[in-house]
BAVEX-744039 format. One record per residue: residue in three letters; x, y, z of N, C-alpha, C in turn. Coordinates in steps of 0.001 Angstrom, whole numbers, plus 500000, padded with zeros to 6 digits. Atoms other than C-alpha are relative to their C-alpha. Layout:
N
ALAXYZXYZXYZ;...
//
This chain:
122
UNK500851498833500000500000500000500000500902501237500000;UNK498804498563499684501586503591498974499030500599500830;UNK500920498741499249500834506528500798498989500843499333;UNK500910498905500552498184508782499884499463500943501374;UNK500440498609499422497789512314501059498675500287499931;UNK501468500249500086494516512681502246499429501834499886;UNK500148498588499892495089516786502073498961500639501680;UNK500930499257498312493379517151505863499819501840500235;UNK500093498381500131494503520948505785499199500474499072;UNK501128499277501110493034522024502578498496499641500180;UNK501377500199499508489613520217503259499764501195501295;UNK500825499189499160489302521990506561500561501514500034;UNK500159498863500412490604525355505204498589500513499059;UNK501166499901500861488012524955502652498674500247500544;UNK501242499562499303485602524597505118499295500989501050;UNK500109498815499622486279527361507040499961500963499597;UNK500105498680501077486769529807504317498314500127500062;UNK501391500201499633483207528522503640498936500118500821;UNK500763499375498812481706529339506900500437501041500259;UNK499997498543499471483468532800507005498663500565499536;UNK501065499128501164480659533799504127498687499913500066;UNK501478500264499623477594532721506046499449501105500799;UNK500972498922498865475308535512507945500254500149501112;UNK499707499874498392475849534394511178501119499469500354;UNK498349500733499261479241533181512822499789498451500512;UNK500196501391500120479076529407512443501928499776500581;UNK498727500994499697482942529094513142500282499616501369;UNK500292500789498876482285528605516779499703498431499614;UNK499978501347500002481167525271516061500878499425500002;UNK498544501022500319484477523910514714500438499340501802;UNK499111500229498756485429524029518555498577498679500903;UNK500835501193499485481985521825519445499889498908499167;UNK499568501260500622483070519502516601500613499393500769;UNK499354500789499238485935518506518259500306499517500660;UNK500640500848498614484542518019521324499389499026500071;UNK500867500982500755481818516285519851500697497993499800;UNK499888501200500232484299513450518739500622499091500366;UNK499827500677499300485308511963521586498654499042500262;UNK501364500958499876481432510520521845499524499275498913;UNK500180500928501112481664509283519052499780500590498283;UNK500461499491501109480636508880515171498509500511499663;UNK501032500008499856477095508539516055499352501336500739;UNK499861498683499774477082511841517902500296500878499508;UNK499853498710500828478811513893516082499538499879498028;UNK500822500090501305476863513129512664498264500259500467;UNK500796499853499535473699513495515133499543501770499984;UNK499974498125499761474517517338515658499799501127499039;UNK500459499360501201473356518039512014498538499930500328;UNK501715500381499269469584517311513364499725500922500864;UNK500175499006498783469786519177516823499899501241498896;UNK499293498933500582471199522173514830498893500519499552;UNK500885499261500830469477524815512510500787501072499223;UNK499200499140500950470645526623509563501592499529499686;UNK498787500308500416473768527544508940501085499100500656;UNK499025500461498953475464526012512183499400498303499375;UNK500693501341500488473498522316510846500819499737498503;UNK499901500324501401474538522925507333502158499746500106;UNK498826499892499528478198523162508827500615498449500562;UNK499479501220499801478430520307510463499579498521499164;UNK500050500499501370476707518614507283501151499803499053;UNK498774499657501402479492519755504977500761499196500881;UNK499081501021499865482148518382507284499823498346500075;UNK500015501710500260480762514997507648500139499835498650;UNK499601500118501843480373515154503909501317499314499542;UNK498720499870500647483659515585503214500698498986500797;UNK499479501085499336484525512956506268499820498889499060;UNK500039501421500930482947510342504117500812500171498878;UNK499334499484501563484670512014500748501343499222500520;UNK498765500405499552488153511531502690500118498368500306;UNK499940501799499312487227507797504289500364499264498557;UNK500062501183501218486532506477500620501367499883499367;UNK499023499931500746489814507554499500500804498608500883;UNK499375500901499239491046505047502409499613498432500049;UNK500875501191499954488618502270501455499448499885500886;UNK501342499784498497486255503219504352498947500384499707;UNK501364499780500490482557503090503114499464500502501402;UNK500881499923498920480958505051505961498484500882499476;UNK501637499509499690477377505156506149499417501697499693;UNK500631499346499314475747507997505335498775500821498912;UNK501354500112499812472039507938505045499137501524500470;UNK501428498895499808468920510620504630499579499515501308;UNK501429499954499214466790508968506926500583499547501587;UNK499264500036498345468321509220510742500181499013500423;UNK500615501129499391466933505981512247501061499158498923;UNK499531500438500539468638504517509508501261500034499901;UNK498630499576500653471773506163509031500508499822501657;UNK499774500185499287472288506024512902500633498013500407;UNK499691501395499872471672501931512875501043499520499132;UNK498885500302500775474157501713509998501725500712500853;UNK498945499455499213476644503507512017500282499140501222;UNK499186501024498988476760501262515263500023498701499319;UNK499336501208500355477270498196512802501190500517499335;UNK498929500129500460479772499812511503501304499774500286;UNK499283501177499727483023497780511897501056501166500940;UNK499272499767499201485249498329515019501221500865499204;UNK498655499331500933488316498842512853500047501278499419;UNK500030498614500899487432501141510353499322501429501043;UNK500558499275498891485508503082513567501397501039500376;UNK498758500012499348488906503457515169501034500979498731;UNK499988499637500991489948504597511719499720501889499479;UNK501101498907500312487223507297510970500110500779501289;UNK500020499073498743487629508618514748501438500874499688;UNK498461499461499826491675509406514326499826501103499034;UNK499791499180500647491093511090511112498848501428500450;UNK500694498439499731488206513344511927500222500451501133;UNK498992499276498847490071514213515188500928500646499381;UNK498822499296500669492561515414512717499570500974499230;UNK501093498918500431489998517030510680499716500952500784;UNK500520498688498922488729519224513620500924500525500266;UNK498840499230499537491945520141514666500513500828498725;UNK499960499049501491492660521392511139499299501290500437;UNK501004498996500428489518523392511168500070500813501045;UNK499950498762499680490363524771514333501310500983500089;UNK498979499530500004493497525703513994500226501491498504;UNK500095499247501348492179527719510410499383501193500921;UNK501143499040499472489547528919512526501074501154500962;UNK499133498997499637491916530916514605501092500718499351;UNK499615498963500524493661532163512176499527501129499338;UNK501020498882501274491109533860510110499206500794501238;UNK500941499334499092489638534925513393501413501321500494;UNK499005499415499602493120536898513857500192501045499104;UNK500045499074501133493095538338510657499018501468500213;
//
């Protein structure tokens, strides 16, 4: 297996650029992402539901792009319209690749907040 650059920075620059240009100040969140994903995958893909608007559509896009990044790794993760559904596909989903999908989007958030304070400096 070679390496492949999964670009972690540019994704979560991208996605912060992207939430500078929204109405209301969504880049707070980045910092309840990464809290978020210590409880898990099932939690923090949950927090698009609670949510509303732009802060929902935020943590939408990054899961998005979580699954975009997994596939490049051969990690099919789950992810389902219909809650009930997309939730039960998530706790079968396999220990390994779990373990997997947690490290990187821990790496993901830290990206995003580490953008997030810079553009908040600017």
């Amino acid at each position: 297996m070679g390496w492949e650059p999964y670009k972690l920075d540019k994704v979560a620059h991208d996605l912060v650029v992207e939430a500078q240009k929204k109405p209301q100040d969504v880049l707070g969140q980045v910092y309840k992402m990464r809290t978020t994903v210590a409880y898990g995958l099932e939690r923090f893909w949950g927090e698009q539901l609670r949510l509303e608007d732009e802060e929902a559509a935020y943590w939408k896009a990054t899961w998005d792009k979580l699954v975009e990044i997994m596939k490049l790794a051969d990690i099919d993760i789950p992810n389902l319209e219909n809650p009930s559904a997309q939730i039960s596909e998530l706790w079968k989903f396999p220990q390994d690749d779990r373990k997997v999908t947690l490290a990187v989007l821990t790496q993901l958030c830290d990206c995003m907040v580490w953008w997030t304070q810079r553009y908040k400096k600017a």
